[in-house]
LUMBAZA-202932 format. One record per residue (C-alpha): residue number from 1; x, y, z. Coordinates in nm, 2 decimals. Each point is the difference from the previous one (the first is absolute). Example, Ala and Ser with C-alpha at 12.3 -4.5 7.8 and 13.67 -1.06 7.14 Angstrom:
2
resi; x; y; z
1; 1.23; -0.45; 0.78
2; 0.14; 0.34; -0.07
! end
This chain:
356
resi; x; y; z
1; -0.72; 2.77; 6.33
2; -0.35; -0.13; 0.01
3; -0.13; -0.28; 0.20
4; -0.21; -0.31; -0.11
5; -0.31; -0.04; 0.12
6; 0.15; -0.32; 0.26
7; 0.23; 0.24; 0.12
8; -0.31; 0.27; 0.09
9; -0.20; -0.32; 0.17
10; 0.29; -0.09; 0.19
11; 0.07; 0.32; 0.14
12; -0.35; 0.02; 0.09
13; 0.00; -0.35; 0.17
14; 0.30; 0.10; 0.19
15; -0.20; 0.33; 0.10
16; -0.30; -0.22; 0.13
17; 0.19; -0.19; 0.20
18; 0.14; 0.30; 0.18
19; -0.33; 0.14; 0.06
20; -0.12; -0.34; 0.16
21; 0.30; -0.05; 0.24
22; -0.08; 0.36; 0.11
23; -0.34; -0.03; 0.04
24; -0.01; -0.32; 0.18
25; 0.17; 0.12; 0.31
26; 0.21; -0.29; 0.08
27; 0.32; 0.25; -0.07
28; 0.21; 0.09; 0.25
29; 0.33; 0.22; 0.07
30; 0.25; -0.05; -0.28
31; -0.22; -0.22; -0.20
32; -0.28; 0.29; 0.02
33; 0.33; 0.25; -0.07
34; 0.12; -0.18; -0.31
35; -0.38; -0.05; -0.14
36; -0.10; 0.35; 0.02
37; 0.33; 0.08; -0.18
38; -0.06; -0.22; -0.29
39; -0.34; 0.14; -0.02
40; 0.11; 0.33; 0.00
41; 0.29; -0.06; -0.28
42; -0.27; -0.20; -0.23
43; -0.30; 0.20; 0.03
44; 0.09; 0.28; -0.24
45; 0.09; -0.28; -0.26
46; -0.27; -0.19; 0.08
47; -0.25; 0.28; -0.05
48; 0.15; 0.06; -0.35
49; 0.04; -0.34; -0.09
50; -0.38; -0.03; 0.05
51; -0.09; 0.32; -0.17
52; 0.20; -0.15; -0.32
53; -0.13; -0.34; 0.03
54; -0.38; 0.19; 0.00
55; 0.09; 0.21; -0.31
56; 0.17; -0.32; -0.19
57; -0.32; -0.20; 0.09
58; -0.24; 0.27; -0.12
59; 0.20; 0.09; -0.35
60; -0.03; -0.38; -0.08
61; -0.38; -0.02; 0.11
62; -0.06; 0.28; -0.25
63; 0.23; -0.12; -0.27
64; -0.20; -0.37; -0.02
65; -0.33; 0.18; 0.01
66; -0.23; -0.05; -0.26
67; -0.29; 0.21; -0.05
68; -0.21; 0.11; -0.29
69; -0.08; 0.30; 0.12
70; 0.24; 0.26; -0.20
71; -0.04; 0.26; 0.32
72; 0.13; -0.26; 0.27
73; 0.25; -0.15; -0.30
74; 0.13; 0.42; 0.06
75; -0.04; 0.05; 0.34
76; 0.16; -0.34; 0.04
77; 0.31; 0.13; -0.19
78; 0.02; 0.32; 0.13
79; 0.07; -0.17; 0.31
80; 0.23; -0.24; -0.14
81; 0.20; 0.34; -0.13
82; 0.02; 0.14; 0.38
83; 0.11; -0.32; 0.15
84; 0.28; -0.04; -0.21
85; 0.07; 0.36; 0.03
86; 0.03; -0.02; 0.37
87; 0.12; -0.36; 0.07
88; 0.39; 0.07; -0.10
89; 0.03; 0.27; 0.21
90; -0.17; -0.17; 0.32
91; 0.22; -0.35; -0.09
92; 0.31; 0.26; 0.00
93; -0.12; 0.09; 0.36
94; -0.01; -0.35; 0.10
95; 0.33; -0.08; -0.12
96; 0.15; 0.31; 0.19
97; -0.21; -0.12; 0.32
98; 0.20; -0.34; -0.07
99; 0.34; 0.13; 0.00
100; 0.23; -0.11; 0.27
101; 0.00; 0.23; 0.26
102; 0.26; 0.11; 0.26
103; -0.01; -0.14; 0.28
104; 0.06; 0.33; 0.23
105; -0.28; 0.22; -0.24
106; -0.26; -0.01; 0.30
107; 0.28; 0.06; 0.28
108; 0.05; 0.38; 0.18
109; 0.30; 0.16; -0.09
110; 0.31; 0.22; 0.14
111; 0.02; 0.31; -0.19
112; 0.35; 0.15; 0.01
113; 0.08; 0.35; -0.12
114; 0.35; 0.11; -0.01
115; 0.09; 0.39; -0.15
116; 0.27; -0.07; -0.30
117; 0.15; 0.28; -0.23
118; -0.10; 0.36; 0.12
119; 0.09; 0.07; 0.35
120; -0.27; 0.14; 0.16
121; -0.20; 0.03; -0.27
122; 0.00; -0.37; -0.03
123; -0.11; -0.04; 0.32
124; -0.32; 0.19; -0.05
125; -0.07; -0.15; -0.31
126; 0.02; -0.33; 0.22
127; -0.26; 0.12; 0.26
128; -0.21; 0.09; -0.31
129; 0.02; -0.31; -0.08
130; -0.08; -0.16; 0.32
131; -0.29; 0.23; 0.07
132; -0.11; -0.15; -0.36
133; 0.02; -0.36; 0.08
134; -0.20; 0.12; 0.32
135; -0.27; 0.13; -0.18
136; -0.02; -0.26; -0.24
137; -0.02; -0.25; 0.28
138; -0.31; 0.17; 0.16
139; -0.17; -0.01; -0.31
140; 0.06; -0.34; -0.03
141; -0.13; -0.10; 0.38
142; 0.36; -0.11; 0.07
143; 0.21; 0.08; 0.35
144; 0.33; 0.22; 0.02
145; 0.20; -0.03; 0.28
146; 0.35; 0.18; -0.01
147; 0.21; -0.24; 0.15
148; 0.35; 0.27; -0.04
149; 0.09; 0.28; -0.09
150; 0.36; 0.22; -0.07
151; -0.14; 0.34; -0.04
152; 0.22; 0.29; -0.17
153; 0.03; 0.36; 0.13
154; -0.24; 0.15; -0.25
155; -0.27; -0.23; 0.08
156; 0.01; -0.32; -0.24
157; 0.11; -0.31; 0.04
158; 0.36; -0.15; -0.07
159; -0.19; -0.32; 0.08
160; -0.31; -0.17; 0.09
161; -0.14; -0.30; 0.01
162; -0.36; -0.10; 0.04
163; -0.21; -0.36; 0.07
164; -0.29; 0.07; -0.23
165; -0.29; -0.30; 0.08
166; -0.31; -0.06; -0.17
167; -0.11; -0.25; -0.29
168; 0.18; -0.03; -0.27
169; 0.23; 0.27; 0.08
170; 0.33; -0.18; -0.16
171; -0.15; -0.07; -0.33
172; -0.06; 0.36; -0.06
173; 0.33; 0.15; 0.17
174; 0.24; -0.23; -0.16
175; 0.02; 0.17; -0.30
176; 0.13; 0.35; 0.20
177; 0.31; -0.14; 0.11
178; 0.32; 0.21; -0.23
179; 0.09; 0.34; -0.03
180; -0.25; 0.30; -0.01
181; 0.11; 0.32; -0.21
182; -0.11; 0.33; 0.11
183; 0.04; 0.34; -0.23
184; -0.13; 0.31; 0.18
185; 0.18; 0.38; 0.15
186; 0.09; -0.16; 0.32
187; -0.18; 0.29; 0.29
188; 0.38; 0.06; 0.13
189; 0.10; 0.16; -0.39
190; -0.01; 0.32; -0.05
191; 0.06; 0.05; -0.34
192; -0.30; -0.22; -0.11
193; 0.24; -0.26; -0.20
194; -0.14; -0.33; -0.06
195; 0.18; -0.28; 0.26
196; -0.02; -0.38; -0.06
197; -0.01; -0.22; 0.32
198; -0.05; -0.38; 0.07
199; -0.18; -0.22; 0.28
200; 0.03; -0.36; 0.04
201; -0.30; -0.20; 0.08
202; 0.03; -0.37; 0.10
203; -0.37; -0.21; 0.05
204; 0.06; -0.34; 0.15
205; -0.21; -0.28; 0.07
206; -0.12; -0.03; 0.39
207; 0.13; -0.33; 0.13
208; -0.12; -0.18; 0.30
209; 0.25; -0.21; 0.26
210; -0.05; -0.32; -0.11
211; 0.07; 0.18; -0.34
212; 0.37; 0.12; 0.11
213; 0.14; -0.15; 0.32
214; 0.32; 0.18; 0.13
215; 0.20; -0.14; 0.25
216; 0.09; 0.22; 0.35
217; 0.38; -0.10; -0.10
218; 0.00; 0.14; -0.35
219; -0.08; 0.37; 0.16
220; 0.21; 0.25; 0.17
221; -0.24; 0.24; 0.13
222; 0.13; 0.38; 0.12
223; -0.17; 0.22; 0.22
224; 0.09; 0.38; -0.02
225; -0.15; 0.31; 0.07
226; -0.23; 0.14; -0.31
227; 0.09; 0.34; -0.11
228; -0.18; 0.23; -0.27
229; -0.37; 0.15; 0.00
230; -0.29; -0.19; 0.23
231; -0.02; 0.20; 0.29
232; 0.21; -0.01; 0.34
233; -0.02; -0.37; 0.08
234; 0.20; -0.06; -0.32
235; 0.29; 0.10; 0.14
236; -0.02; -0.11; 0.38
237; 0.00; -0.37; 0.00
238; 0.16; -0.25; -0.14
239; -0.29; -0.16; -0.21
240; 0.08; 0.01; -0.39
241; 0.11; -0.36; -0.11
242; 0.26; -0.10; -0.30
243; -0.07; -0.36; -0.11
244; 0.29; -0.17; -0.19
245; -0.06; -0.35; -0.13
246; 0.35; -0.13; -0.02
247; -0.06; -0.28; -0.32
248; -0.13; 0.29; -0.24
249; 0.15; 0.32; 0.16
250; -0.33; 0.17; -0.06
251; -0.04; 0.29; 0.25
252; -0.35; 0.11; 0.17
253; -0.01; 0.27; 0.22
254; -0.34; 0.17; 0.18
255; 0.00; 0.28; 0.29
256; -0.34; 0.15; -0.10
257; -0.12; -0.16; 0.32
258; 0.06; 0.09; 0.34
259; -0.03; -0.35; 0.11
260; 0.32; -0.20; -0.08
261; -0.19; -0.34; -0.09
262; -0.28; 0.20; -0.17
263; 0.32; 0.10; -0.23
264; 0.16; -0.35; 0.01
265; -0.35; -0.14; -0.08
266; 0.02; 0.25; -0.34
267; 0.33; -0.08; -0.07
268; -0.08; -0.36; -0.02
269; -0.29; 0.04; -0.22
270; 0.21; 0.19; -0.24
271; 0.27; -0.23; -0.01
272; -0.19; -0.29; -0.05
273; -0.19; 0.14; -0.25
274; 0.36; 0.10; -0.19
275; 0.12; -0.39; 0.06
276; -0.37; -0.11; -0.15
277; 0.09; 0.19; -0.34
278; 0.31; -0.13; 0.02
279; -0.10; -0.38; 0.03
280; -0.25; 0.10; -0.29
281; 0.27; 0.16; -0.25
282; 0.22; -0.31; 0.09
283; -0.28; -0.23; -0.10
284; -0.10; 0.12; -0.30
285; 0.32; -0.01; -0.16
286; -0.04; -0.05; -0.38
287; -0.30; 0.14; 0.08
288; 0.13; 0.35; 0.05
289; 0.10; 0.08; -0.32
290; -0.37; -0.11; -0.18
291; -0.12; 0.25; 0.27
292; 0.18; 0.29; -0.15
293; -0.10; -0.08; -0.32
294; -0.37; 0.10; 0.15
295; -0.07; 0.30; 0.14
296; 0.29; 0.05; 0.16
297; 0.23; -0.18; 0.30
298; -0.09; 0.22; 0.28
299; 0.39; 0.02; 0.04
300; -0.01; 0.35; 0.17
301; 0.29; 0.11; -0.24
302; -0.24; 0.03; -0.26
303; -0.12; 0.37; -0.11
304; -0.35; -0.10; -0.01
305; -0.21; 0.35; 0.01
306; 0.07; 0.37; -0.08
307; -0.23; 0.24; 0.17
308; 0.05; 0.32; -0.17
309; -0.19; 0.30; 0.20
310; 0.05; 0.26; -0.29
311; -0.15; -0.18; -0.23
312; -0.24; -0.13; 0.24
313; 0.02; -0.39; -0.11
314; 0.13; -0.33; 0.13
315; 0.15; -0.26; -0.24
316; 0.05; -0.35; 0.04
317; 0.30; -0.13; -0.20
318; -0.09; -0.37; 0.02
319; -0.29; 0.05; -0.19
320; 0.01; 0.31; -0.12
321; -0.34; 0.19; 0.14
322; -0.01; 0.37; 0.06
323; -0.23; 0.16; 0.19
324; -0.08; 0.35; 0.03
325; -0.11; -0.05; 0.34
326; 0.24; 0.07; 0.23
327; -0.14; 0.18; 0.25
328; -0.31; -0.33; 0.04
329; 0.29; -0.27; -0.01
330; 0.18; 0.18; 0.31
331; -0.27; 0.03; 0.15
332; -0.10; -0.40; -0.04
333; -0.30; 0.00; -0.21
334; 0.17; 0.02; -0.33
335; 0.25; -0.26; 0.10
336; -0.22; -0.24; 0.01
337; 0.00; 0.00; -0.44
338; 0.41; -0.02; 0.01
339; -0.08; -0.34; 0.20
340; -0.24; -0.11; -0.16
341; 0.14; 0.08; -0.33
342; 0.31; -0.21; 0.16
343; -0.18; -0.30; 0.09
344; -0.15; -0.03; -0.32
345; 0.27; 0.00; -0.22
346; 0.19; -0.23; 0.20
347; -0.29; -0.24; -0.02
348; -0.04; 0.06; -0.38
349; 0.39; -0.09; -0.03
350; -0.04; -0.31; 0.18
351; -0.30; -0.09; -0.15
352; 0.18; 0.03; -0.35
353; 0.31; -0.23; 0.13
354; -0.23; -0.27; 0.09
355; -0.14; 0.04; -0.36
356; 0.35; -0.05; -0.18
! end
């Protein structure tokens, strides 16, 4: 998909105008709000667009340029060579800038991690996994809160769930959400066999009130006395919440806190981030299935990876990458290439659909 040279000057038009409003500082509030957006969603394109429209001006420059000299006639041509080496590849960057984003990529996120097949084994491999998304998020300058979490008696997690904030944090989580595969000798077997255990992970897109508005009588709110791991106060008041919202039957409960409207406050957070990916799913519709075809739904009944200790390597089904790095990926910095590797290949995909 390349652009005509209009196209190029209008984006950069568009661009200048943005800078101008912005610099003029007659903006205010939600005027100023929805500016800087626009400029932040057009400046990568924009930079692009210009460094194409500068390498499409300078390959015609040199290819009407008549000299007699036979050493500028080849320096002249070796430059021509370059240019059209590298303009393709930086016109395929601009299309990928151009493709239609989603519109919760820059949003935080709710992580949520629940143990699957395995018993406890699963529910280590969950914390593993947890600890990993932790890790990864620090390298990446992003925020984890845990917002709950259902601990089991060995020490992982039957479930958590996380609010992980920073930019862009959506855009490179979506692409978790399915099932996670782990082969290793679980630490509770004795006779060394090989065990195969499963962890859910769920990554959905942060969304504000005005985003989700739930109404006081769609909710029947229970208060109870936590119980489990946490320390005394757990099990002495009645603080932990269970959030039912009657049109949708989705259940939210939170007891981590010892405050009973610091849980409620979690709760709701959770739940309307679950509602949000609801109203998203239901929106897309047709949608959903072109979505598969990509890299993959983010339906968390998909296998999606297979972290095999043994063998010391992680594979991604969706796009079939291995890496023999599995000690770096749990530890965040070799995730970062399974994402990356994601991101890209769903962008190639969709870049090739546009071109058929």
């Amino acid at each position: 998909m390349s652009l005509s040279d209009d196209r190029l000057r209008q984006i950069a038009h568009r661009f200048g105008e943005l800078e101008a409003r912005l610099a003029s500082g007659t903006l205010e509030g939600d005027a100023f709000v929805a500016a800087s957006r626009d400029y932040a969603e057009l400046e990568p394109v924009a930079r692009v667009a210009a460094e194409v429209a500068a390498m499409r001006g300078e390959l015609s420059d040199l290819q009407s340029m008549e000299d007699s000299d036979p050493e500028m006639r080849a320096l002249a041509a070796e430059e021509v060579a370059r240019l059209k080496g590298e303009l393709p590849e930086r016109e395929r960057q601009l299309a990928i800038a151009m493709l239609p984003r989603d519109s919760a990529d820059q949003r935080p996120a709710m992580l949520e991690i629940r143990a699957g097949t395995g018993g406890d084994e699963a529910a280590l491999f969950a914390a593993d996994l947890y600890r990993m998304y932790e890790k990864y998020a620090a390298e990446q300058g992003w925020r984890v809160e845990m917002v709950s979490a259902n601990t089991s008696d060995v020490g992982g997690f039957k479930e958590v769930v996380a609010n992980v904030t920073g930019t862009g944090v959506f855009a490179k989580l979506k692409f978790e959400s399915g099932v996670h595969r782990v082969q290793r000798v679980p630490v509770t077997e004795s006779g060394g066999r090989i065990h195969t255990s499963a962890a859910t992970v769920a990554v959905l897109p942060e969304p504000t009130e005005v985003d989700v508005q739930i109404e006081d009588k769609d909710l029947k709110i229970d208060i109870y006395r936590a119980s489990g791991a946490g320390g005394q106060h757990v099990n002495t008041t009645d603080s932990a919440v269970r959030i039912t919202h009657l049109p949708t039957d989705i259940v939210v409960t939170c007891q981590d806190e010892r405050s009973q409207h610091k849980n409620k406050a979690k709760a709701m957070q959770v739940l309307r981030a679950r509602l949000y990916e609801k109203m998203r799913d239901e929106a897309q519709g047709a949608e959903a299935e072109a979505r598969k075809a990509m890299v993959g739904s983010g339906d968390r009944s998909e296998r999606i990876r297979t972290y095999n200790f043994p063998q010391g390597r992680v594979t991604d089904h969706r796009i079939n990458l291995t890496l023999h790095r599995l000690p770096e990926v749990l530890e965040g910095t070799g995730l970062g290439e399974l994402i990356d590797a994601l991101i890209a290949e769903d962008e190639a995909k969709r870049l090739a659909a546009m071109d058929g």
